[in-house]
C-alpha positions as CSV (number, residue, x, y, z in Angstrom):
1,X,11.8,128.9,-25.2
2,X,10.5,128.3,-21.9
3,X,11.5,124.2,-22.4
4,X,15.1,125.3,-23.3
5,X,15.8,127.2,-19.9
6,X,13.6,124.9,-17.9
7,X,16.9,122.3,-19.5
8,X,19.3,124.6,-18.9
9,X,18.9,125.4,-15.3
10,X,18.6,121.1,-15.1
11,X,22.0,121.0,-15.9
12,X,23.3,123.5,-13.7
13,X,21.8,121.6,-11.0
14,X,22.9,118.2,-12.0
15,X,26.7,119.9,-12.6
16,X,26.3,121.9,-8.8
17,X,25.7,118.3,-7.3
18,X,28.2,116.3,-9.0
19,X,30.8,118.6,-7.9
20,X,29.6,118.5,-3.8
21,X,29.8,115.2,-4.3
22,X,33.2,114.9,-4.5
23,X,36.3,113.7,-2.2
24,X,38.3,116.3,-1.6
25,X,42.2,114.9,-2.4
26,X,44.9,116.0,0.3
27,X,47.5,117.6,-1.1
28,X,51.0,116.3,-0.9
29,X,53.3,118.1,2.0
30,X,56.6,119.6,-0.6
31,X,58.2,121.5,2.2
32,X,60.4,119.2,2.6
33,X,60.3,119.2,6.4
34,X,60.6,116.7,9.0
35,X,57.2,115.1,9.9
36,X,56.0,116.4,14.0
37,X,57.6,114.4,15.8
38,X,54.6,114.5,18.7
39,X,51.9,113.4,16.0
40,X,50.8,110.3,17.3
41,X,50.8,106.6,15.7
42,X,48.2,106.3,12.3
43,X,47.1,103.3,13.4
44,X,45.6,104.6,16.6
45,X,41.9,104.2,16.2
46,X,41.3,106.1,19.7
47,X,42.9,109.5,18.9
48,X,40.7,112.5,18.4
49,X,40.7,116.1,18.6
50,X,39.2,117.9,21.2
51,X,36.7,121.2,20.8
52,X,38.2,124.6,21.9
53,X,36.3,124.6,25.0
54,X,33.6,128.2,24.8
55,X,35.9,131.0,26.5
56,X,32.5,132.9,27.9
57,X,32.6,132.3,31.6
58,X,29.8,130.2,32.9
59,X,27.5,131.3,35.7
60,X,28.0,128.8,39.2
61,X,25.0,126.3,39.6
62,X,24.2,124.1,42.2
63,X,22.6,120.9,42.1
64,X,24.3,119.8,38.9
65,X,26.4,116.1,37.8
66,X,27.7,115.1,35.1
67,X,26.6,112.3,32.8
68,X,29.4,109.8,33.4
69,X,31.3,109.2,36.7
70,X,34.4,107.7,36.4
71,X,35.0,104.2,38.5
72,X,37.0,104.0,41.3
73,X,40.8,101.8,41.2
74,X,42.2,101.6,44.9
75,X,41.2,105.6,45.1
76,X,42.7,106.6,41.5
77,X,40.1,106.4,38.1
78,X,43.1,104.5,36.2
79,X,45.2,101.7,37.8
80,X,48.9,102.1,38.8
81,X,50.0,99.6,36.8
82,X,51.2,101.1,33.4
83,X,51.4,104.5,34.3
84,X,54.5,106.5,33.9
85,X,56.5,107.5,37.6
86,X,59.6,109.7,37.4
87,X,62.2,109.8,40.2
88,X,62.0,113.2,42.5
89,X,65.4,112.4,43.8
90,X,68.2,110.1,42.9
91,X,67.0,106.4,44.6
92,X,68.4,103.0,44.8
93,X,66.8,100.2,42.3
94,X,66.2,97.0,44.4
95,X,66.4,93.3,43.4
96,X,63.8,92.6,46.3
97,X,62.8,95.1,48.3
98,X,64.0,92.8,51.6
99,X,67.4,94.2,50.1
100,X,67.0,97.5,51.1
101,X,65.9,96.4,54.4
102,X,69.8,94.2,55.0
103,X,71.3,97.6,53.8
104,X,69.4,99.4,56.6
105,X,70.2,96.8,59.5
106,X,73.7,96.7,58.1
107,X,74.0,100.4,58.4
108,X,72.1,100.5,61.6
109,X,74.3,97.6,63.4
110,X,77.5,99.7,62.5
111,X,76.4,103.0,64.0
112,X,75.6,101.2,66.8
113,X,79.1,99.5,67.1
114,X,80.7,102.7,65.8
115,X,78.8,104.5,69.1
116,X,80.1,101.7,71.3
117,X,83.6,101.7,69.9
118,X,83.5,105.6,70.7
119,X,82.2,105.5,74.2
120,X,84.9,102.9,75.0
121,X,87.4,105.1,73.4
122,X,85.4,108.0,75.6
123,X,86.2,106.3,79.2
124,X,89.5,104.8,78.4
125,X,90.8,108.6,78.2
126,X,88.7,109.5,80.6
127,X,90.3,107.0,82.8
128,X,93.7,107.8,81.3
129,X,93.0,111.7,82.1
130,X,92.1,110.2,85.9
131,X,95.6,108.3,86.1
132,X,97.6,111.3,85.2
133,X,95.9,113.8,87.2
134,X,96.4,111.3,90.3
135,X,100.3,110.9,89.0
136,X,100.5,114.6,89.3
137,X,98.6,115.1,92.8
138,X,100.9,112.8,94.3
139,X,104.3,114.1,92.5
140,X,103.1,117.8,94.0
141,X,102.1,116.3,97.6
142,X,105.7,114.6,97.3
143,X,107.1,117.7,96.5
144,X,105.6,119.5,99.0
145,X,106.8,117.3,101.5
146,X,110.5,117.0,100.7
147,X,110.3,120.8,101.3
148,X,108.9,120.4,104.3
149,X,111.6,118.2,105.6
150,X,114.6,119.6,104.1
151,X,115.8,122.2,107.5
152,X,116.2,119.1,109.6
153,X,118.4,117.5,106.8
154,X,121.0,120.3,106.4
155,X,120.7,120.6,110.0
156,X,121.7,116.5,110.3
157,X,123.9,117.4,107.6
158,X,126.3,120.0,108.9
159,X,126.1,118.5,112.4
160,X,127.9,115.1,111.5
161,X,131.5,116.4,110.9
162,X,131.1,117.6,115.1
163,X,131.0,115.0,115.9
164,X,133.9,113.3,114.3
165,X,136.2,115.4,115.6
166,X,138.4,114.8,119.0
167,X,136.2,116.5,121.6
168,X,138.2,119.2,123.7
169,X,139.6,118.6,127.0
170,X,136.7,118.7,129.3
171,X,137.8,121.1,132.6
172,X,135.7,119.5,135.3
173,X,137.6,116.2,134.2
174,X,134.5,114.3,133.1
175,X,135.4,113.9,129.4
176,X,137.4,111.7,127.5
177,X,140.7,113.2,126.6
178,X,143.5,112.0,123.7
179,X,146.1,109.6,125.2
180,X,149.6,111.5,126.0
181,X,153.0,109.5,123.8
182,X,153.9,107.4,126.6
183,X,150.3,105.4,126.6
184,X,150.0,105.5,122.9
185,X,152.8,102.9,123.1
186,X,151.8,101.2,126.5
187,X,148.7,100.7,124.3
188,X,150.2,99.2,121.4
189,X,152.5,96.7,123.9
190,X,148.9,95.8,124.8
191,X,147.3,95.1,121.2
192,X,150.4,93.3,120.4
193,X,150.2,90.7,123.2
194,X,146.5,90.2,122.9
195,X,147.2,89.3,119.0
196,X,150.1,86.9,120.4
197,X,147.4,85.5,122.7
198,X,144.9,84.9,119.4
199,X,147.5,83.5,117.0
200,X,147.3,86.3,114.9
201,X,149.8,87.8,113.2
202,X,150.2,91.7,114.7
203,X,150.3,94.6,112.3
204,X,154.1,96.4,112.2
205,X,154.8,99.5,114.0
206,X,153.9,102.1,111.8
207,X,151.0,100.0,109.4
208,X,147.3,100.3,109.7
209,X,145.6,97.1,110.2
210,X,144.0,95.4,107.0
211,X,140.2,95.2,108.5
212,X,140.6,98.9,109.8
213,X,141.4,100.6,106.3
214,X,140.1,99.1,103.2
215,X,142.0,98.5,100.3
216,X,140.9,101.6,97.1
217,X,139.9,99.9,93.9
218,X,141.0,102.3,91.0
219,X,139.0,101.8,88.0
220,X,139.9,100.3,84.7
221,X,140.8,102.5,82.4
222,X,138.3,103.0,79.6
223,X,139.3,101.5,76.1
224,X,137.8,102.8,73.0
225,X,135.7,100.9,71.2
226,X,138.1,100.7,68.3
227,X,141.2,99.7,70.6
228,X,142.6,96.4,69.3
229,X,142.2,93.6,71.9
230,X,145.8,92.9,73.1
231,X,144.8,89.6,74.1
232,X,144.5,88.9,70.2
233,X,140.3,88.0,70.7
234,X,137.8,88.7,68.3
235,X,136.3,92.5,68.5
236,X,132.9,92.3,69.6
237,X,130.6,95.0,67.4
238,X,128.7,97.7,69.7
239,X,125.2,96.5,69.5
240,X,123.0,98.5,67.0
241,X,120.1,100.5,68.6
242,X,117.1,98.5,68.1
243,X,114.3,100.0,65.8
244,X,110.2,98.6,65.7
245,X,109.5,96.8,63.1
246,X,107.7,98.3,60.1
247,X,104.3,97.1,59.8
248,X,102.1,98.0,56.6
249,X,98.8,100.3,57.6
250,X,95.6,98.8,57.7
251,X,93.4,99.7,55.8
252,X,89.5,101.0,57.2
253,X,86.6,99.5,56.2
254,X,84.2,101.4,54.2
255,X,81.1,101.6,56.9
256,X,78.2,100.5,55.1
257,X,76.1,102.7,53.2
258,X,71.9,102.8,52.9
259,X,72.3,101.7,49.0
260,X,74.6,98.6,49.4
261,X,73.6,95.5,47.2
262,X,71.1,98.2,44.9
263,X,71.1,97.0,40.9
264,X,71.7,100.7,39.8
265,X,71.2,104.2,41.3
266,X,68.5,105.9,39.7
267,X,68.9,109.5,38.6
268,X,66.4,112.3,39.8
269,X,63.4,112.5,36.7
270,X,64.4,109.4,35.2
271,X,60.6,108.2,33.4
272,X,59.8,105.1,33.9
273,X,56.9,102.3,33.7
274,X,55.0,100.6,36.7
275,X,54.5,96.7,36.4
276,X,52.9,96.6,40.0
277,X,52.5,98.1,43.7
278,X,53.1,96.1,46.9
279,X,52.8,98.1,49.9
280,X,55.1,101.3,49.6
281,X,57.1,99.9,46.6
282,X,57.0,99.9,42.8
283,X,58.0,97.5,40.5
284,X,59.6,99.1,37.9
285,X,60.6,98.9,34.1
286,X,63.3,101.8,33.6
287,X,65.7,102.4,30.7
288,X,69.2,103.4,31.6
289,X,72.9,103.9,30.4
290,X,75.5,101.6,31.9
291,X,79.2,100.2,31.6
292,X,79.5,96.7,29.6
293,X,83.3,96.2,30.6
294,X,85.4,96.8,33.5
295,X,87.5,100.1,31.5
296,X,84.0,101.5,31.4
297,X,84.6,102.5,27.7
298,X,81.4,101.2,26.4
299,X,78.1,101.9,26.8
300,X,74.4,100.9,26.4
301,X,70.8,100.9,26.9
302,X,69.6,98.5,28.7
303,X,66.1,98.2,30.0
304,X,66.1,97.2,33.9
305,X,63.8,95.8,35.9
306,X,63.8,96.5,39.8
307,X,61.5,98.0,43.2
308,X,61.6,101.7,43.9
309,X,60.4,103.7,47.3
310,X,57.4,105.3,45.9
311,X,56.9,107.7,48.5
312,X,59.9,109.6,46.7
313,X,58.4,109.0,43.2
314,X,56.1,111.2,41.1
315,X,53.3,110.2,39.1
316,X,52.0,111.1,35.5
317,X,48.5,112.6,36.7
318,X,47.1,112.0,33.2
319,X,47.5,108.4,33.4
320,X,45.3,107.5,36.6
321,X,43.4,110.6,36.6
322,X,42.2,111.5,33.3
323,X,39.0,113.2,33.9
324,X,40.7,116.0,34.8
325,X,41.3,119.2,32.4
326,X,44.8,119.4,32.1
327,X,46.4,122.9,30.7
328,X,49.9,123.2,31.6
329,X,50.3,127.1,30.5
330,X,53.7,127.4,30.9
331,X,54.8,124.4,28.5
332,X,53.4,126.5,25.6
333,X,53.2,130.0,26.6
334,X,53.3,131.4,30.7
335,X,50.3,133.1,31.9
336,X,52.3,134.5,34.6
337,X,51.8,138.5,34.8
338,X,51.9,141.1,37.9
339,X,49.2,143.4,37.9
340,X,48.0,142.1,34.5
341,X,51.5,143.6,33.0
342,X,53.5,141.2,30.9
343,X,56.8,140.1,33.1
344,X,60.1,140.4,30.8
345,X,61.2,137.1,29.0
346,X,58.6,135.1,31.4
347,X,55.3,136.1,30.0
348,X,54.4,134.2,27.0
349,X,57.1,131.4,27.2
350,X,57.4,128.2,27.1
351,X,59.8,126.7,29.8
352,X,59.7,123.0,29.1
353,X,58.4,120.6,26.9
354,X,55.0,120.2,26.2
355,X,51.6,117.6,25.0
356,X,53.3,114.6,23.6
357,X,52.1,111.7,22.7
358,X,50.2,109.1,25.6
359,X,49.8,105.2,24.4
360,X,48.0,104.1,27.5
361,X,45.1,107.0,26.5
362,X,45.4,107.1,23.2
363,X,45.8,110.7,22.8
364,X,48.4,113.7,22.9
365,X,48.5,115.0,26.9
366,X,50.4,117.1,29.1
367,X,52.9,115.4,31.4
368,X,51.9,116.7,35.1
369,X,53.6,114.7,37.6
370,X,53.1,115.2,41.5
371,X,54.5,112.9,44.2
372,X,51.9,109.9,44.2
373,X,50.4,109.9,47.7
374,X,48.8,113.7,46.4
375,X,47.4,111.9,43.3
376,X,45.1,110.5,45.9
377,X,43.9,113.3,47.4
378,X,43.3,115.3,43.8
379,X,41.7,112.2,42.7
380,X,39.0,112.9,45.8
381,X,38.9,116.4,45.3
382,X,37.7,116.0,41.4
383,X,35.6,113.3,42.3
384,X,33.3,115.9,44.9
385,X,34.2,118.1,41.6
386,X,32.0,116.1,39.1
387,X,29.1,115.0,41.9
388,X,28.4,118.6,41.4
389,X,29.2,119.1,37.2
390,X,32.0,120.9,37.3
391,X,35.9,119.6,37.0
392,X,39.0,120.8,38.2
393,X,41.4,122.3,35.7
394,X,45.2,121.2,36.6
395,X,47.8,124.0,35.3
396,X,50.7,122.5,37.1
397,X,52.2,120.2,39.3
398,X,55.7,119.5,39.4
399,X,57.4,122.8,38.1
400,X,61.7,122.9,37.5
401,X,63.7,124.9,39.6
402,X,65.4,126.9,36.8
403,X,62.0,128.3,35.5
404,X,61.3,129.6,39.2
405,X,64.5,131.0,39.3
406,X,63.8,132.8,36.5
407,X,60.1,134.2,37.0
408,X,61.8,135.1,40.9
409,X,64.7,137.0,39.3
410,X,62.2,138.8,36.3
411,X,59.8,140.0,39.0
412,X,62.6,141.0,40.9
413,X,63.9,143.4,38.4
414,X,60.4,144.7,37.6
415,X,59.7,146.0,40.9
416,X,62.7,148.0,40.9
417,X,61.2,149.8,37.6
418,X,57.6,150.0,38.3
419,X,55.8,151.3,41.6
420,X,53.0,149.8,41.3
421,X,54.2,146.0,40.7
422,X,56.5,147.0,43.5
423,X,53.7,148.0,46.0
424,X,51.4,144.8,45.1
425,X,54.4,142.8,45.0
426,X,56.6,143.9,48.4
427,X,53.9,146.1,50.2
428,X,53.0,145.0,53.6
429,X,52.1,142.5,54.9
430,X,53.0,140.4,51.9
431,X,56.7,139.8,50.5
432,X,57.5,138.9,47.0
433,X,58.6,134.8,48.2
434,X,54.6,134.8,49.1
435,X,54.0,135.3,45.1
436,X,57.2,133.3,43.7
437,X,59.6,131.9,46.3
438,X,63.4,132.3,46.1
439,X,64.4,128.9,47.4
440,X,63.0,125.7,46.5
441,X,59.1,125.9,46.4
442,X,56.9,123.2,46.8
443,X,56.6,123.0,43.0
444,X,59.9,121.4,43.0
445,X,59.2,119.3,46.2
446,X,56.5,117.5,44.4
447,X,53.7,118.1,46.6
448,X,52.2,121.5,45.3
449,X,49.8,122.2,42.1
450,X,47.7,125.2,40.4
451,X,44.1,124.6,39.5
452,X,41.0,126.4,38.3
453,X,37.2,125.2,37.7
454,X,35.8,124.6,35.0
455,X,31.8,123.5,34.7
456,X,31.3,120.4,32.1
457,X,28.3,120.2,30.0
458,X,29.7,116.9,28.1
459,X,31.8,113.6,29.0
460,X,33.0,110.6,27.2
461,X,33.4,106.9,28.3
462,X,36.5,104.9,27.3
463,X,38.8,102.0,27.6
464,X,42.1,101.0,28.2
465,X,43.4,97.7,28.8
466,X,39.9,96.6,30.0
467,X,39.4,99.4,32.4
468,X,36.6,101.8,31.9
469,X,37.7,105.8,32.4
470,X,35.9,108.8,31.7
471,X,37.0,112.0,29.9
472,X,35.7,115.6,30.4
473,X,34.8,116.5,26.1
474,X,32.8,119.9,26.7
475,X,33.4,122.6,29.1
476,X,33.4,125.8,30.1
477,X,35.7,127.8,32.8
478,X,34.7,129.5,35.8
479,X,36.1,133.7,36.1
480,X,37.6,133.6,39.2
481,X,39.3,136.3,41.0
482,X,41.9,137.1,38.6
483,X,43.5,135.3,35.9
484,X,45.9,132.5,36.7
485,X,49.5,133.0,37.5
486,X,48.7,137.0,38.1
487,X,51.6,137.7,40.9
488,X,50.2,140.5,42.9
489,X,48.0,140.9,46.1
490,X,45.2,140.9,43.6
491,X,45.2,137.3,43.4
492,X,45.2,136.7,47.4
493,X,43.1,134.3,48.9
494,X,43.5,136.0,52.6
495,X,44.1,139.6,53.6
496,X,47.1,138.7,55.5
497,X,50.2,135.6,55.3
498,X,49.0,132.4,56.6
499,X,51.4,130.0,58.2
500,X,52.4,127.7,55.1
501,X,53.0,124.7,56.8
502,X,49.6,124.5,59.4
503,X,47.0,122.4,58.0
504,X,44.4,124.5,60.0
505,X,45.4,127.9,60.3
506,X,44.0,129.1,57.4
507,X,40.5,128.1,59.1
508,X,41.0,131.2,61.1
509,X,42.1,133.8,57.8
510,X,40.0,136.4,57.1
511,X,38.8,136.3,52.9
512,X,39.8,138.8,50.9
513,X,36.5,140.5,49.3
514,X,37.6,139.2,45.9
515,X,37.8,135.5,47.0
516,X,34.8,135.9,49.4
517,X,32.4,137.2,46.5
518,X,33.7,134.8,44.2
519,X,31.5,131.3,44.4
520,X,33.5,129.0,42.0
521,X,37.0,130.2,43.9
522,X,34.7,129.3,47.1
523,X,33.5,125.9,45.4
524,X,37.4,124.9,44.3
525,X,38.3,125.6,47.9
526,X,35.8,123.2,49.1
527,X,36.3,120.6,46.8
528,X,40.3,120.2,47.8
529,X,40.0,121.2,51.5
530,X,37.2,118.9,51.7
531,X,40.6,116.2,50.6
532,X,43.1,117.5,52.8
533,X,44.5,120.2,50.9
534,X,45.7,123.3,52.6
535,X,45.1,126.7,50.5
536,X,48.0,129.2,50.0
537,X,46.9,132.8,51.4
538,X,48.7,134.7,48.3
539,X,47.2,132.6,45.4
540,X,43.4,131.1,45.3
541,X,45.1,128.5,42.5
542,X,47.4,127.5,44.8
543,X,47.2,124.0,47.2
544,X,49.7,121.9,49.1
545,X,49.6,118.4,50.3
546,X,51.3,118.9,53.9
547,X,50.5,115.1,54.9
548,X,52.9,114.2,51.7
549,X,55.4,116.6,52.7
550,X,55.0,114.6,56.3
551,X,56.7,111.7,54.7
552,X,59.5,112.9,52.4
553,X,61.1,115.5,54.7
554,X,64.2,113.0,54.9
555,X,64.9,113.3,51.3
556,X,63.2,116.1,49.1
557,X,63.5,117.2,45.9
558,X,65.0,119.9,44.9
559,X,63.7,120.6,41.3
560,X,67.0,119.6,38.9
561,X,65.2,118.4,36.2
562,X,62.8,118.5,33.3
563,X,59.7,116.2,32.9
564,X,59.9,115.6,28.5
565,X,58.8,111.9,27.9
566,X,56.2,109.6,29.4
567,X,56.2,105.4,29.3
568,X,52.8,105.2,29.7
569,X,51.2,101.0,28.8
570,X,47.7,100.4,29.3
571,X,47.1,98.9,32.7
572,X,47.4,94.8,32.5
């Protein structure tokens, strides 16, 4: 008896392990449904799943580093070459980049010709204005003095017939009186044998002399124009009046323009690859629409090659910083609350595209562009991060201007409903633009991101293209002062506005007790002041790169599109 269940437990065993051993068969997917289009490539022997990272927060620690510290590319932990940049504004794509600098002489040569051809045109009615007021000074003085003088004419005037008539007998016998009948004839006896003297022939009694009376010459009578000619001549047509001739307008030349001789203008968030970096220029591969005939009825893609400005381009983070923890919240659901209430139609949305699918690491990732000189100064700041174990968590950079338009307006509305979002949102001395601005923010300029801390108890060494990197694979996030994205005084770094734009004002800012108590806000601080980073006094996540704002003040972005693909190649 004892033999037979000793067998029979023998088998159970031998059944229990023939069934562990067994490969589980997937089953086959009969919805029907359209495979995700972010699952990356099968062939992909790099991509893995990443642990939920432990959701206690961690106490601070000094003294700490992590295992692996990533190397060091020109400042960046990546190469440039490879990594996916995105236009912040619409810019010209060069052949050379000597081309841009003909367009700028070109454009530069003509203003200065078009501010000499003005200042000649300037002096010429200056002088012109000169002329006529000298015309008119003379005409008045000229004026003046024919009124001056006109007494003595009328006086010059009116005397004249005096002194044509026969003066009157003068009594004292001293003036000349008119001959008496008798000597009028004694005196033509006398003119008669002085002309017989001169062989001239004298005038008859009675006649006035030729020379002494002029002959009157009537005028011809005027004949019409139509009057036959009785003399039987030709007619002679009236000359027609005389008209300028008609001359066709000339046409202006276009004045030169800052993007003449460019291959293609490049619309604001176009994605594209860099091939290589040569001082401040890109060399780009970008894909774009354009016309194949003159009627412009038919289009295509065509991949283009060409040199961008990169001082006005923003870069995929991920791609030459991967050791940072990116979490960008509001691709997938917002964090953004005011005093820990959910905000209407903002809370818990997703505004733009999310993780999708990144060649050059082998992974899905976040897109979280930034203009490229800040990449820099993030790149220092989680470098002083790791010396010390810990790693900065990135929950955006670049952010559209339609989603702060919408979180501005939804706040907006809420502090008309509730008093107490109202008096953390508008009470002084802050203002509701301190917690979501209502123009363009420097989300959409490209130079502004949100971060938290995280301390990292494991890291993982990989390659791409050749180059070594390092990814954080175990953490754990710091509890700062409130949660991110909580729009209220609450989440101030300072008890009063600092001036945004100062890189050294904030020096001077008293702490709120919150942020001063708080040592991972304190180490975050340090770790992007300590790169040039300037704080924002209503939100401890919140830091701007003023020195990149320094160089795209000409030509800022203003937000107008979404970031939803990357071109991402592993660095050559």
């Amino acid at each position: 008896m004892q033999k037979r269940w000793t067998a029979l437990i023998l088998a159970a065993l031998m059944l229990v392990t023939t069934s562990c051993g067994r490969t589980a068969q997937p089953q086959e997917d009969v919805s029907g449904s359209a495979p995700d289009p972010w699952t990356p490539p099968a062939s992909s022997s790099q991509v893995e799943e990443e642990p939920e990272p432990v959701k206690e927060p961690p106490a601070w620690e000094t003294g700490r580093t992590v295992e692996h510290l990533p190397d060091n590319y020109n400042g960046l932990e990546l190469p440039i070459q490879g990594a996916t940049g995105y236009t912040s504004v619409e810019l010209p794509l060069w052949a050379d980049p000597a081309d841009q600098e003909a367009a700028a002489t070109a454009v530069e040569e003509w203003e200065k010709a078009e501010e000499e051809r003005k200042r000649l045109e300037e002096e010429q009615k200056r002088l012109e204005e000169e002329r006529a007021r000298a015309e008119a000074e003379a005409a008045a003085q000229a004026q003046a003095q024919g009124e001056t003088s006109s007494p003595s004419a009328s006086s010059s005037a009116s005397a004249a017939p005096a002194e044509q008539t026969t003066p009157a007998p003068d009594a004292s016998g001293g003036g000349e009186t008119a001959p008496a009948a008798g000597e009028t004839e004694t005196a033509q006896s006398q003119e008669g044998t002085s002309s017989a003297q001169t062989g001239t022939d004298p005038a008859q009694p009675g006649e006035t002399p030729a020379a002494e009376t002029p002959a009157v010459q009537e005028p011809a009578p005027e004949t019409p124009a139509d009057t036959p000619d009785p003399s039987g001549s030709a007619e002679t047509p009236a000359a027609e009046p005389q008209t300028p001739a008609e001359t066709e307008p000339v046409e202006e030349e276009e004045p030169p323009t800052l993007t003449d001789g460019a291959l293609a203008l490049v619309a604001s968030g176009t994605p594209f690859t860099v091939l290589r970096e040569e001082g401040g220029w890109w060399q780009v591969a970008v894909t774009t629409d354009y016309f194949t005939d003159e009627e412009q009825t038919q289009t295509q893609r065509g991949e283009i090659t060409g040199w961008l400005e990169h001082k006005y381009c923003l870069v995929n983070l991920p791609d030459v910083i991967p050791s940072i923890i990116y979490d960008a919240t509001n691709s997938y659901s917002s964090h953004f609350r005011s005093c820990g209430k959910v905000i209407p139609e903002v809370t818990g949305e997703a505004f733009y595209p999310s993780k999708t699918y990144n060649e050059r690491l082998g992974k899905m990732e976040f897109m979280m562009p930034v203009l490229y000189s800040m990449a820099f100064k993030l790149c220092e700041a989680q470098q002083s991060a790791l010396a010390e174990g810990n790693s900065l968590i990135l929950y955006e950079g670049y952010r559209p201007h339609e989603v702060q338009t919408k979180v501005l307006n939804s706040l907006s509305a809420m502090t008309r409903t509730d008093p107490e979002v109202k008096e953390a949102v508008t009470g002084a001395p802050w203002r509701i633009s301190w917690f979501i601005s209502g123009g363009y923010s420097n989300h959409q300029r490209g130079y502004a991101v949100d971060m938290g801390l995280a301390k990292v108890s494991e890291t993982k060494e990989y390659t791409t293209g050749g180059y070594r990197y390092v990814r954080v694979w175990n953490y754990e996030r710091y509890e700062m002062p409130t949660p991110i994205h909580e729009l209220s005084r609450a989440a101030a770094t300072y008890t009063a506005p600092v001036t945004i734009n100062s890189t050294t004002a904030w020096k001077n800012a008293e702490m709120t007790q919150a942020m001063a108590s708080n040592k991972p806000a304190l180490g975050l601080q340090r770790y992007c002041t300590g790169a040039e980073l300037t704080p924002l006094a209503s939100e401890w996540w919140h830091f701007n790169d003023l020195s990149t704002r320094s160089q795209v003040l000409d030509n800022q972005g203003i937000g107008d599109f979404l970031i939803s693909s990357v071109r991402s190649a592993a660095p050559a």
